[in-house]
N, C-alpha and C positions, 0 to 999 in steps of 0.2 A: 768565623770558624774556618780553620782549615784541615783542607782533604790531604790525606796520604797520595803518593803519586799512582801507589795504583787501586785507591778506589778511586780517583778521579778516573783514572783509565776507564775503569769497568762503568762509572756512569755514564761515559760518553759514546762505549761501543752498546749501553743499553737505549742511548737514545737516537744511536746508529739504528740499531734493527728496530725500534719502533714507526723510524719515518720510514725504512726501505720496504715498499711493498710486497703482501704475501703474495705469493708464490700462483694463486688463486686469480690475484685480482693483474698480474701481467699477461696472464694467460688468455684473460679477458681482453686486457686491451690488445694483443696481439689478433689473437680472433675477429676481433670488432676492424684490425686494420686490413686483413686480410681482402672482403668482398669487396669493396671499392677500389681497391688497388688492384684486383683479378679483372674487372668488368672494364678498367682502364687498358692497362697494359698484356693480361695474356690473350692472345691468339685463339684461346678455343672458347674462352669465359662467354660471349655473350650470344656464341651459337648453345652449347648447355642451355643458358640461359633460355632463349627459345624453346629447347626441344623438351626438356625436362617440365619449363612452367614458376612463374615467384612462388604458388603455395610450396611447391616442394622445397624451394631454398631455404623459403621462413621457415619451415618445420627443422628443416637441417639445422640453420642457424641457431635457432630456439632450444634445440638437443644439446647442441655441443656447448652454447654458452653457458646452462644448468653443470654441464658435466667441467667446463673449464674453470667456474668460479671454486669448483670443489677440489682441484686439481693440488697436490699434496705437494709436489717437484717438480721440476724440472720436464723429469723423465716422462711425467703421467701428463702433462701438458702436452710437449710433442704426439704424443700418441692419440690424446682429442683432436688438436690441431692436423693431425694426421690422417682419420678419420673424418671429420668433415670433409678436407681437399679431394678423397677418396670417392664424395657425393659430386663435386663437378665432373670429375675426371678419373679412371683408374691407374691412370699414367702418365708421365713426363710433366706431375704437380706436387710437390712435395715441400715440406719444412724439416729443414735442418739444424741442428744443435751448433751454435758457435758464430761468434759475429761475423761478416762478412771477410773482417779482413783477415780474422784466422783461418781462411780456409787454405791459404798457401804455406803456410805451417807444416814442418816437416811432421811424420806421427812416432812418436818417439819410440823409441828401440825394444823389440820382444822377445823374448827368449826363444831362440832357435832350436824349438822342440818338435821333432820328425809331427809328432801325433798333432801336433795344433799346424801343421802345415796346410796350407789353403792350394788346392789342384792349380797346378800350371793353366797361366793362360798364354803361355809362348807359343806359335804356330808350330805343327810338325808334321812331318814326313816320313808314312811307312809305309814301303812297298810291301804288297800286299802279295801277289805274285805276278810273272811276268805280264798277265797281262793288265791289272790294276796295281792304281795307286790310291793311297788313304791320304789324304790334306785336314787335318784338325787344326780348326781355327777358331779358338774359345772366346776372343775377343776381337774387336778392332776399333779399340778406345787407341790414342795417338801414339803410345809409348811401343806398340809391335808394331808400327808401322815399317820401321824400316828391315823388320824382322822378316816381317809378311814377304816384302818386295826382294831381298834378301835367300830366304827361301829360293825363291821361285827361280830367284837368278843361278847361284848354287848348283842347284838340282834339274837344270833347264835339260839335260841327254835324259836323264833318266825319265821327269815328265811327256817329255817329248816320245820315248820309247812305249809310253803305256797307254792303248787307246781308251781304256775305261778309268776313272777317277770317281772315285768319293769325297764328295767335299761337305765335313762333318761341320755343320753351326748351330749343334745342339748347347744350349745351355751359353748362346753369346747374347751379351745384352747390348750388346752396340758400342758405339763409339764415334768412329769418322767414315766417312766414304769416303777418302784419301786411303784409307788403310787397303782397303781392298781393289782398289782402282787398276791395279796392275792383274790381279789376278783376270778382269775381264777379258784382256787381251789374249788369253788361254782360251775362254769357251764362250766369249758372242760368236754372235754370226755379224752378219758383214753390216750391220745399221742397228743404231739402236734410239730407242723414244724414250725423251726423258723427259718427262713433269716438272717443274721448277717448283719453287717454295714464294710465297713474298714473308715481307716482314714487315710487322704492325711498327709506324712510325709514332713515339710517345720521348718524350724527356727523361721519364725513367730509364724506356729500352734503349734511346743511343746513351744514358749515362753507363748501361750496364756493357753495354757491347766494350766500350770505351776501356773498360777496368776487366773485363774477362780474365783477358791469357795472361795479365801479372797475376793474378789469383790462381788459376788453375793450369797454367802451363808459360811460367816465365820464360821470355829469352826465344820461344817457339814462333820463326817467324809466318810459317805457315798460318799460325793463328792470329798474329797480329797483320798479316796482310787478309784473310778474310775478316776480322773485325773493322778491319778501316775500311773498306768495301763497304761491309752490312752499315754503316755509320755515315758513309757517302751517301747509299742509296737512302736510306732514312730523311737524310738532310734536304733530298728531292721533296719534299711531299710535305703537308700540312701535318701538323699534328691530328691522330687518331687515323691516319689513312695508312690503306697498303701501299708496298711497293714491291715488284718482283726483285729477287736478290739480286739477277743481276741487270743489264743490259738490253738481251736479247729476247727472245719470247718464253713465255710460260715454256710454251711445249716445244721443243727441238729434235730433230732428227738427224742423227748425224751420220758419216760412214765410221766404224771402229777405227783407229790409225795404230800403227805399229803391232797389228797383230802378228801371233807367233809363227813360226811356218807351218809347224806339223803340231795342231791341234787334237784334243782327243776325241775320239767318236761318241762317246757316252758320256755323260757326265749325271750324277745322281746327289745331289745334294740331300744329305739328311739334317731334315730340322724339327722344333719342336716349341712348346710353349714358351721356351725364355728366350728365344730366337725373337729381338725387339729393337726396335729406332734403326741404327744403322745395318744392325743385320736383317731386318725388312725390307729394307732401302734395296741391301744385297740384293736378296731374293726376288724382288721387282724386275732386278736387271739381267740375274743370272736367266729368271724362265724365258725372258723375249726370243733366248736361243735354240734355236731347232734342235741339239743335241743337248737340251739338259732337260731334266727330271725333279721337281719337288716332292720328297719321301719322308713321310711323316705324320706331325699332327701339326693343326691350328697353331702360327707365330702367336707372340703375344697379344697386337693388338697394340701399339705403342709407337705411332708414325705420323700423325694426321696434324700433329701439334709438337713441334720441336722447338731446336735451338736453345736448350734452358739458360738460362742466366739466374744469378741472384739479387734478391731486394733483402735491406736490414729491416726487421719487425723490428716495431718500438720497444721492445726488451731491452733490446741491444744483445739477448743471448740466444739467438736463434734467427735463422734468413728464410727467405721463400724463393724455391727455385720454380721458375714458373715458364711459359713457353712464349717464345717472340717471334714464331713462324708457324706459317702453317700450308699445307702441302696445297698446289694449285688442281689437285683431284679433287677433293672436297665442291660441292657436295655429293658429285655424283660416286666415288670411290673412294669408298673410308675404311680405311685399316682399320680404324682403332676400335671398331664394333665386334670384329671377329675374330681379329686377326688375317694372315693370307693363308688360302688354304692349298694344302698339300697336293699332289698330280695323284700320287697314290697314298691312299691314306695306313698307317701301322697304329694299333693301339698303343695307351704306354705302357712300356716296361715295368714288369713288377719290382725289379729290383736291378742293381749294377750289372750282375749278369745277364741281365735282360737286353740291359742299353749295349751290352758290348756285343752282342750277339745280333742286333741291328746292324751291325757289320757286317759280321760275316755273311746272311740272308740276303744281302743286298751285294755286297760280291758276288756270290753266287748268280744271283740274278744278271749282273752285270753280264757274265762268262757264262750264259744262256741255259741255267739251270731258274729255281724258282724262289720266290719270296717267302717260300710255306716254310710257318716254324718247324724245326728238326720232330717237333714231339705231335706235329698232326701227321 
C-alpha cells in the first residue's frame, strides 16, 4: 500500500510526539537532577542541608515531584522547579528557561513604547542644593560600570564642592563590585577590612567558570581575567574542597589608595529590600566609614552564597543557576538571614511619592533640620 506524501508526514510527526516526553515527566527528571547536583557543587547546599534537617527536604522533595509530574508546560514546570530551590535558599538559586548556550543570545527587538518603558538604571546626578548632592545608582551589574567611574570623574568640582551626599541604592540588585569600586575613594576613611570569598573546587564549577563571560559578557576582559583566576585557584585543591579566591588572606586590611582630596563630611546612603549581592557587598564597605550613614530598611538578604554560574538540566530547555562561593564571614555573620540592617531605620513608603520624599527628609536632615515626615 502506498501513503500520499503527506499522510506519511503526519504519521511520522504522530509518532514524533508519541516518543517525545510529556511535559510532566521532564520536569520530573529535571527536579530528580537538581539535589545531587546542589549538594555537589553549590556553596550553601550542604550547610541548608544541616540547618534545616533531610525530613524537611524529603517532604519538599515529595511536594514538588506530586506537583511536577502534573506540570502542563513549560511555564508551570519552572515555577515548581522554582519553588522547591526557594526551600534551600531564597536567593542567588534559581532555574532558568532556555539551554545554556542560548543565554548569549541577543533578546529580540520591542516596540519602543514610552508606557512599556522599564526605569533607567543609568547612574545620575542631581544637585540637590548647594550644600548636597543626590548619586542614584540603580544598578551595578558590569554594563554602568564605566558610567559609574565616568560620572564621578565628570562631576569631580561639583562633588568635591558639596559636603553632604545622598547615595540612593534603593531598588539595586547588584552586579559587580568593580562597578562601584571607585566610588569608595570618595567616602572611606583611611583603612578598610575586607572578608574574602573562597570557591567550592568541583568539575562542574571550573567547567562553568571556564564558559561564563562567552555566555554572559563576551569580549569582557575583566571577566575573563577573573574567571581564569577563579579556575587557577580551583585547580589548587582537591575536588569538593575550598579555596580563597584569591592569594592572600581571607581577611585583609588595607590603607584606601588614591583617595579624593576633598571628600564629603556626610554621607547618608539610602537603601532598602532590593538592595542585594553586590549592593550589600556595597553597603559592607560604604558603613566602615566614619562619615557615612545606613538610612532605611533591611537589604535583601542575598550575599552569603554568590558568584552564580549555570548548569544544563537534562531537558535541555532550562539551566540551574546556582552559587560557587561563598563569603569567608559565614558562619559567624550571615547576610542572607536578614539582610544588613539600616543605622537609622524609615518605614516603607506607601507609594512613589513616598519613596521620593525619602529624599527630601533625608536632605533635610543632612542641612541640620530633621527626618520627621512633613505631615507629623
Amino acid at each position: 500500500m502506498k501513503l500520499h506524501f503527506w499522510a506519511l508526514a503526519a504519521l511520522t510527526l504522530a509518532n514524533t510526539h508519541a516518543l517525545a516526553a510529556a511535559p510532566g515527566e521532564t520536569c520530573v527528571r529535571d527536579l530528580r537532577a537538581i539535589t545531587p547536583f546542589l549538594l555537589e557543587n553549590d556553596t550553601g547546599a550542604r550547610a541548608h542541608l544541616a540547618q534545616k534537617g533531610q525530613a524537611y527536604f524529603d517532604l519538599a522533595l515529595a511536594t514538588a515531584s506530586t506537583a511536577a509530574a502534573s506540570a502542563a508546560d513549560d511555564k508551570a514546570c519552572n515555577a515548581i522547579l522554582g519553588n522547591y530551590l526557594g526551600m534551600w535558599r531564597k536567593s542567588h538559586l534559581y532555574v532558568k528557561p532556555g539551554s545554556v548556550q542560548e543565554i548569549a543570545k541577543p533578546a529580540p527587538a520591542r516596540p519602543n513604547v514610552a508606557s512599556q518603558a522599564a526605569p533607567s538604571k543609568e547612574p545620575a546626578l542631581q544637585i540637590l542644593s548647594d550644600a548636597t548632592v543626590l548619586l542614584s545608582l540603580p544598578s551595578f551589574h558590569d554594563p554602568y560600570r564605566a558610567a559609574v567611574a565616568a560620572l564621578l570623574d565628570t562631576h569631580r568640582a561639583v562633588l568635591a564642592a558639596r559636603p553632604n551626599w545622598i547615595i540612593d541604592v534603593r531598588r539595586n540588585a547588584g552586579g559587580s563590585d568593580s562597578t562601584y569600586a571607585p566610588l569608595l575613594q570618595w567616602i572611606s576613611s583611611d583603612e578598610m577590612v575586607s572578608v574574602g570569598a573562597e570557591w567550592l573546587s568541583t568539575p562542574a564549577n571550573i567547567a562553568s567558570q571556564e564558559k561564563i563571560c562567552a555566555l554572559v559578557a563576551p569580549g569582557d576582559q575583566d571577566c575573563i581575567d577573573f574567571a581564569t583566576q577563579a579556575v587557577k585557584q580551583m585547580r589548587t585543591v582537591k575536588p569538593g574542597d575550598y579555596v580563597p579566591q584569591e592569594n592572600d588572606e581571607l581577611i585583609s586590611y588595607a590603607r584606601v589608595s588614591a583617595q579624593e582630596p576633598r571628600r564629603p563630611a556626610r554621607v547618608a546612603v539610602l537603601m532598602d529590600s532590593e538592595c542585594a549581592s553586590s549592593c550589600e557587598e556595597f553597603l559592607l564597605a560604604a558603613r566602615q566609614s566614619f562619615h557615612v550613614k545606613l538610612i532605611g530598611r533591611n537589604s535583601e538578604g542575598a550575599l552569603d552564597y554568590s558568584n552564580l554560574r549555570l548548569h544544563a538540566l537534562p531537558s535541555g530547555v532550562r539551566e540551574l543557576q546556582y552559587a560557587t562561593s561563598r563569603s569567608a564571614r559565614l558562619p559567624h555573620l550571615q547576610v542572607d538571614l536578614g539582610g544588613i540592617m539600616p543605622d537609622i531605620y524609615l518605614p516603607p513608603p506607601k507609594d512613589e511619592a513616598g519613596r521620593a520624599q525619602e529624599i527630601v527628609r533625608v536632605q533635610r536632615w543632612l542641612e541640620g533640620g530633621t527626618l520627621r515626615p512633613n505631615n507629623i
